[in-house]
TITORGU-511705 format. One line per 4 residues: for each residue x, y, z of C-alpha. Coordinates in nm, 2 decimals, m for minus. Layout:
N
X,Y,Z; ...
//
This chain:
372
13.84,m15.67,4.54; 13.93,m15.50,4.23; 13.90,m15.60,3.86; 14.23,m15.73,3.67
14.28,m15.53,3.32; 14.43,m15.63,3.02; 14.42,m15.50,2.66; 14.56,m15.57,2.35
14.88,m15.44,2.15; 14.86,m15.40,1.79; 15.18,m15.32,1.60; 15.16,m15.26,1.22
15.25,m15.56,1.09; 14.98,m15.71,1.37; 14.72,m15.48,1.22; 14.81,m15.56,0.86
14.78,m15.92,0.92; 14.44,m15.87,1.08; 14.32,m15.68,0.72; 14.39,m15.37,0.76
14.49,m15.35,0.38; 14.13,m15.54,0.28; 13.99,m15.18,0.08; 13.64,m15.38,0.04
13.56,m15.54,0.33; 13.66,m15.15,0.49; 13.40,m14.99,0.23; 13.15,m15.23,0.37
13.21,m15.13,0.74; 13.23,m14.74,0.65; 12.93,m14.81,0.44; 12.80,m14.90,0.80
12.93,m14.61,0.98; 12.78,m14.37,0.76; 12.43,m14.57,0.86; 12.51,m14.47,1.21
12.57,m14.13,1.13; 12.29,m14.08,0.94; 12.07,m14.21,1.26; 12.26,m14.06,1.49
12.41,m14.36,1.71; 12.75,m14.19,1.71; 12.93,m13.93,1.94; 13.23,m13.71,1.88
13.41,m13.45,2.06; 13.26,m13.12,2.19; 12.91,m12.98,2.35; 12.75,m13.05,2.03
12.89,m13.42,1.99; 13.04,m13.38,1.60; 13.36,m13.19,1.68; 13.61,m13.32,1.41
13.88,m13.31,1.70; 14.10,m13.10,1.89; 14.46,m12.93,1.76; 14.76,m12.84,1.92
14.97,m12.66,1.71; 15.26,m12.47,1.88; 15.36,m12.09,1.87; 15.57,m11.92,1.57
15.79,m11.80,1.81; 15.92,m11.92,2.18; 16.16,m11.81,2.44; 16.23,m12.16,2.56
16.48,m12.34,2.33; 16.30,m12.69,2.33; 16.00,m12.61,2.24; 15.89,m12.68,1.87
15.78,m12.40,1.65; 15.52,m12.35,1.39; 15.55,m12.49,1.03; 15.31,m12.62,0.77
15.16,m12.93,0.87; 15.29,m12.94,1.23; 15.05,m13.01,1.51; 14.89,m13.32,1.74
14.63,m13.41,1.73; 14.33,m13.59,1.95; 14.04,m13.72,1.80; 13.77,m13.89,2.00
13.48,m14.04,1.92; 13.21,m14.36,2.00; 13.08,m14.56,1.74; 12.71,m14.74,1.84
12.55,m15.02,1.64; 12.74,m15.36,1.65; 13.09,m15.16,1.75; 12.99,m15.03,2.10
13.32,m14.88,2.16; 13.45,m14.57,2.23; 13.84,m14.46,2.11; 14.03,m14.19,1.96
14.29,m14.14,1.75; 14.59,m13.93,1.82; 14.85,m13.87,1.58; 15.20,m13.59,1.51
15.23,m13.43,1.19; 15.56,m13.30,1.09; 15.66,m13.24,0.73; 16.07,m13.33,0.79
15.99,m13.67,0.91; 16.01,m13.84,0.57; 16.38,m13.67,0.55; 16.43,m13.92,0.88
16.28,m14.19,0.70; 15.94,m14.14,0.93; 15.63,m14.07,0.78; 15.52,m13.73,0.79
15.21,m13.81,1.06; 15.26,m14.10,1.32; 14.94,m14.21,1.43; 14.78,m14.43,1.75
14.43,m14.59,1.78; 14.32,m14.67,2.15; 13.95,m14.83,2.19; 13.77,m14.87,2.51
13.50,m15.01,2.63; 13.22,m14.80,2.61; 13.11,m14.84,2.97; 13.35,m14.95,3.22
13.62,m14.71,3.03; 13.89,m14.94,3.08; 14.12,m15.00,2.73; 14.08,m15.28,2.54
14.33,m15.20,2.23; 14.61,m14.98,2.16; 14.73,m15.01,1.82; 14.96,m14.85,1.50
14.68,m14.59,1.37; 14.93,m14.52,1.00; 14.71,m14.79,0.82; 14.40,m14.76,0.95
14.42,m14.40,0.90; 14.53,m14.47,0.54; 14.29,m14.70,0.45; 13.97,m14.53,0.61
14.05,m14.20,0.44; 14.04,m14.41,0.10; 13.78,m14.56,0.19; 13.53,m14.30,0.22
13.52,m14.25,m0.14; 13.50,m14.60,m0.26; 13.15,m14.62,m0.06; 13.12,m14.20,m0.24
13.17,m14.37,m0.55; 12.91,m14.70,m0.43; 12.61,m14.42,m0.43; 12.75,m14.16,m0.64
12.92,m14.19,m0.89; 12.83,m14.33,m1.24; 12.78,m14.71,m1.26; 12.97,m14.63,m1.62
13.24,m14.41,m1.49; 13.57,m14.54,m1.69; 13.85,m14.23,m1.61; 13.98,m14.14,m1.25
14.14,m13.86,m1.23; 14.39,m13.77,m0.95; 14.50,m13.46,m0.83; 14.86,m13.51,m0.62
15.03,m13.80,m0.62; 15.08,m13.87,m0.19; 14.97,m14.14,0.03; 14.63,m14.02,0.10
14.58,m13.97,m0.23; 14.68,m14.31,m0.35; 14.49,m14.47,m0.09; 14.16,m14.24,m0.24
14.24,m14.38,m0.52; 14.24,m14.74,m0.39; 13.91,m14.70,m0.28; 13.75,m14.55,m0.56
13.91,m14.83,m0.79; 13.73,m15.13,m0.56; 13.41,m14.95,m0.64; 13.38,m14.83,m1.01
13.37,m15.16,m1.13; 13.40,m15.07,m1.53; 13.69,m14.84,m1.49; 13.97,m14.83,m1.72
14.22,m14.59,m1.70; 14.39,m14.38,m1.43; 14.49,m14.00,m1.47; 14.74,m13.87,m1.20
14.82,m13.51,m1.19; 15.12,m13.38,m1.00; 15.35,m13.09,m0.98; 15.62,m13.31,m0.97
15.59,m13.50,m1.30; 15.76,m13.83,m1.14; 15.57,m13.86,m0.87; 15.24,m13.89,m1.09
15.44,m14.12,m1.31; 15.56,m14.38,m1.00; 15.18,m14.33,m0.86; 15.01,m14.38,m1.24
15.26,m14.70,m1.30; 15.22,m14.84,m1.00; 14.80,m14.84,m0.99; 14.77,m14.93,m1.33
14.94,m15.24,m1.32; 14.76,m15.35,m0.94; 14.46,m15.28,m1.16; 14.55,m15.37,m1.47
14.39,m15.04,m1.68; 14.56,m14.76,m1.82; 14.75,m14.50,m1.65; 14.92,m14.18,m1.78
15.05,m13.92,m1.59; 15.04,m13.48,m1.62; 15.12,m13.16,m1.49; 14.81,m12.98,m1.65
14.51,m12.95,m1.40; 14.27,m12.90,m1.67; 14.39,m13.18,m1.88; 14.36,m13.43,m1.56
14.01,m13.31,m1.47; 13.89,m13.33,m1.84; 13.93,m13.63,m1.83; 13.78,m13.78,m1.50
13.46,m13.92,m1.49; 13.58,m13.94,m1.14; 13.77,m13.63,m0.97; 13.95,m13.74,m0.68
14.14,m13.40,m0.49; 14.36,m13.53,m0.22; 14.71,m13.30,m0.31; 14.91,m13.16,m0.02
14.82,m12.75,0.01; 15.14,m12.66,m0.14; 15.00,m12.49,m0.40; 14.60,m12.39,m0.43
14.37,m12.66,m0.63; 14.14,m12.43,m0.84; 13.93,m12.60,m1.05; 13.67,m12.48,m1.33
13.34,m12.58,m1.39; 13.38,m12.64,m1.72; 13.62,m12.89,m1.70; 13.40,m13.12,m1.54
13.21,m13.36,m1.74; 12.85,m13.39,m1.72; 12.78,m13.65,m1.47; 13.10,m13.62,m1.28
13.21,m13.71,m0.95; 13.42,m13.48,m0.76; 13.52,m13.59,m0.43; 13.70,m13.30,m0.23
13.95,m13.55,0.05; 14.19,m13.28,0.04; 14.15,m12.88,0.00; 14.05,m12.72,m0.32
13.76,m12.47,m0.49; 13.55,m12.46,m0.78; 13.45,m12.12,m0.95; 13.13,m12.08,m0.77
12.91,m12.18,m1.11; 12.98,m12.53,m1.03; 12.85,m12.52,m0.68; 12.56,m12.31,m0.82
12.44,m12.59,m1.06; 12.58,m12.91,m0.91; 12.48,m13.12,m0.65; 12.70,m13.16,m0.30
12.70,m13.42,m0.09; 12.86,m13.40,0.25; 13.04,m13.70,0.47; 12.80,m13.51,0.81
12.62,m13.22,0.80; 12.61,m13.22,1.18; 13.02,m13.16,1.17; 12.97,m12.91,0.92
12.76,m12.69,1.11; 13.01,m12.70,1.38; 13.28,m12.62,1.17; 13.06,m12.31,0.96
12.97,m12.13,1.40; 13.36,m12.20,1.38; 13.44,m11.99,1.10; 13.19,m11.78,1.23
13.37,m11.71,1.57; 13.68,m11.59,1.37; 13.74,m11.25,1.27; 13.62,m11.13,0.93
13.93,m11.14,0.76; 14.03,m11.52,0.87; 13.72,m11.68,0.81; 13.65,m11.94,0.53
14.02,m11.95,0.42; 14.16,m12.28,0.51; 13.97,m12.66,0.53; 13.76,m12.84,0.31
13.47,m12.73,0.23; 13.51,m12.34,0.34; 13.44,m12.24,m0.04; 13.09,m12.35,0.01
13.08,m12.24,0.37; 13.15,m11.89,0.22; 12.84,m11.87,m0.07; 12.65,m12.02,0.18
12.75,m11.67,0.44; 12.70,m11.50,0.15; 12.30,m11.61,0.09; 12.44,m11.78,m0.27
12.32,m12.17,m0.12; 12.09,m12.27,0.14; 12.29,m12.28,0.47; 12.39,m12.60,0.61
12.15,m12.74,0.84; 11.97,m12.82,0.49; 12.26,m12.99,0.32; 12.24,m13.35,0.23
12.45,m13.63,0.44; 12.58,m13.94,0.29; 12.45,m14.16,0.56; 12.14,m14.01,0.48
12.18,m14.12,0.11; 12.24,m14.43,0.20; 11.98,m14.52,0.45; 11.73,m14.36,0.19
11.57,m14.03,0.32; 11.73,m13.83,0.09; 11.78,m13.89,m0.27; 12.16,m13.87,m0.44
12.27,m13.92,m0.82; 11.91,m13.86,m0.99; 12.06,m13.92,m1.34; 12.38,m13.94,m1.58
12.40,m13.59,m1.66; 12.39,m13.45,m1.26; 12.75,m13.32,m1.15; 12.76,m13.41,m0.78
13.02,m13.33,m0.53; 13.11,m13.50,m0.23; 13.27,m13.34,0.06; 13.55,m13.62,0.31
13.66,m13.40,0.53; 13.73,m13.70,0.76; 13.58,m13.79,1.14; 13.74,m14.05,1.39
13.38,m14.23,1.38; 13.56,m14.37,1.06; 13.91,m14.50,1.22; 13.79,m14.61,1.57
13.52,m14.79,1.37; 13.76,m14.99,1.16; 13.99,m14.98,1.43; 13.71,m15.22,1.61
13.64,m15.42,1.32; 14.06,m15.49,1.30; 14.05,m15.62,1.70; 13.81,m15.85,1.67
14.01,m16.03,1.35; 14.30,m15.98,1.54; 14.12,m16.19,1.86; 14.01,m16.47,1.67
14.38,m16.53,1.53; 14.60,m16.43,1.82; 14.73,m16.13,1.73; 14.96,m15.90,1.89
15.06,m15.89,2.25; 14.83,m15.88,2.58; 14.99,m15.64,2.82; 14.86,m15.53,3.17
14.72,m15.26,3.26; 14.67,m15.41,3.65; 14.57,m15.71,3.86; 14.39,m15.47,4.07
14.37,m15.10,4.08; 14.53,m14.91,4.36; 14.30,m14.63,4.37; 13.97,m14.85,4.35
//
């Protein structure tokens, strides 16, 4: 006789309810993931096991009328991963991008979380991915900024003024515990204003609000980049402050005299080397253009850094086998490029509060399976 199978629904205000917004206690459990990572009790997607995901974007041109065509920021998305230690659970995230949806009153991605149990494969929850997703990707600095940054660090600078980068910046805030003042830089000026106004009162420090790259990273003792890629984010070394943290969550360069006499820091090496043989499969002329990181991906083709099987992980910080901010003056980068070990993670986390206060709805998947 077959097994009966349930598993749970999670809508947003479910997952909200269960702490989905909770930007410490999601430092803590990311803190945790990186651990994982750093000992390698993680798998993601592809014959190497640290493929970010896999992309479908659609063609920039079609014969058939229905089909969808290429445009920035339009693609799905499926991102799987298991997480070991105390999750034990495998999922994936799988999300739409499309830049018009905020003109529908949609957000521009819509994103799902399905976990599964790690052995018998059958689902456990299926659940609204937009916070986790949100939250996680802030969260990744804040536990940067735990083993990184300054323990002095008063100025955050933030370059664009979006979601992602507020949430960075929500992060980041829960960590640097002596902050004091919040710098938001924006092409559009009122965007940086709402986003400034809004974070310094939730915090209670300053905020102002600019236009002027260099005036925004002058002033950071913490650099967070997390801007949309509508316009190139070129930074220069001597803007940065000694002792500054620059955390790369969206795309952006450095002239190459920072990378040359900083320190960087990356979220996994092991997805990094799959994303440099990547690069490398390309031809010439496309390679280490677009994506996070490509800069140094480049000076490392070029024989101008050490290549990246001898970079230094996070996780590895952490867990103490390699060594991270040596002193006040050090510049240090940190690369979030973002992996679903991070949302299925806190995905898990969100079920089990969600269990223990009878959240959401239990649906059937069957009282017995017809194929068995």
């Amino acid at each position: 006789m077959g097994k009966k199978t349930e598993f749970l629904y999670l809508s947003e205000e479910d997952i909200i309810k269960a702490g989905a917004l909770d930007y410490a206690r999601c430092i803590d459990v990311e803190e945790e993931i990186f651990r994982l990572l750093s000992v390698g009790d993680y798998v993601m997607g592809g014959d190497k096991h640290n493929s970010h995901g896999i992309m479908m974007k659609f063609p920039k041109e079609s014969p058939f009328p229905n089909m969808p065509l290429d445009a920035p920021d339009r693609r799905f998305m499926a991102m799987p991963a298991y997480v070991g230690g105390r999750f034990n659970v495998a999922g994936q995230k799988w999300y739409g991008s499309n830049i018009i949806n905020p003109q529908r009153g949609l957000p521009r991605s819509i994103l799902m979380v399905m976990l599964n149990d790690a052995d018998t494969c059958e689902p456990l929850a299926l659940m609204s991915g937009n916070v986790i997703s949100s939250v996680r990707t802030g969260c990744v600095p804040g536990v940067g900024v735990r083993h990184l940054a300054r323990k002095d660090a008063q100025v955050c600078s933030c370059i664009g003024a979006g979601p992602v980068s507020a949430a960075c910046f929500e992060g980041i805030a829960t960590e640097a515990k002596k902050l004091k003042e919040i710098v938001v830089c924006d092409l559009v000026i009122e965007k940086a204003e709402k986003m400034a106004k809004e974070m310094s009162e939730k915090y209670n420090i300053k905020g102002r609000a600019t236009t002027s790259l260099e005036e925004a990273v002058r002033a950071g003792d913490i650099v967070s980049v997390a801007a949309s890629s509508v316009k190139p984010i070129e930074l220069k070394n001597e803007w940065l402050k000694k002792g500054s943290l620059l955390i790369f969550t969206g795309r952006g360069k450095v002239d190459e005299e920072y990378f040359l006499t900083s320190k960087v820091i990356w979220d996994n090496t092991k997805m990094h080397e799959v994303y440099y043989d990547e690069h490398m499969m390309l031809p010439e002329n496309e390679r280490f253009i677009n994506g996070i990181g490509v800069q140094i991906y480049r000076m490392m083709f070029e024989g101008k850094l050490p290549p990246i099987t001898e970079g230094i992980s996070l996780g590895d910080v952490i867990c103490g086998s390699a060594k991270g901010r040596e002193n006040d003056d050090e510049k240090i980068c940190f690369i979030a490029s973002g992996m679903p070990v991070w949302d299925v993670g806190w995905g898990y986390e969100l079920y089990e509060n969600a269990k223990k206060a009878g959240l959401g709805q239990t649906l059937k998947l069957w009282d017995e399976p017809y194929l068995a």
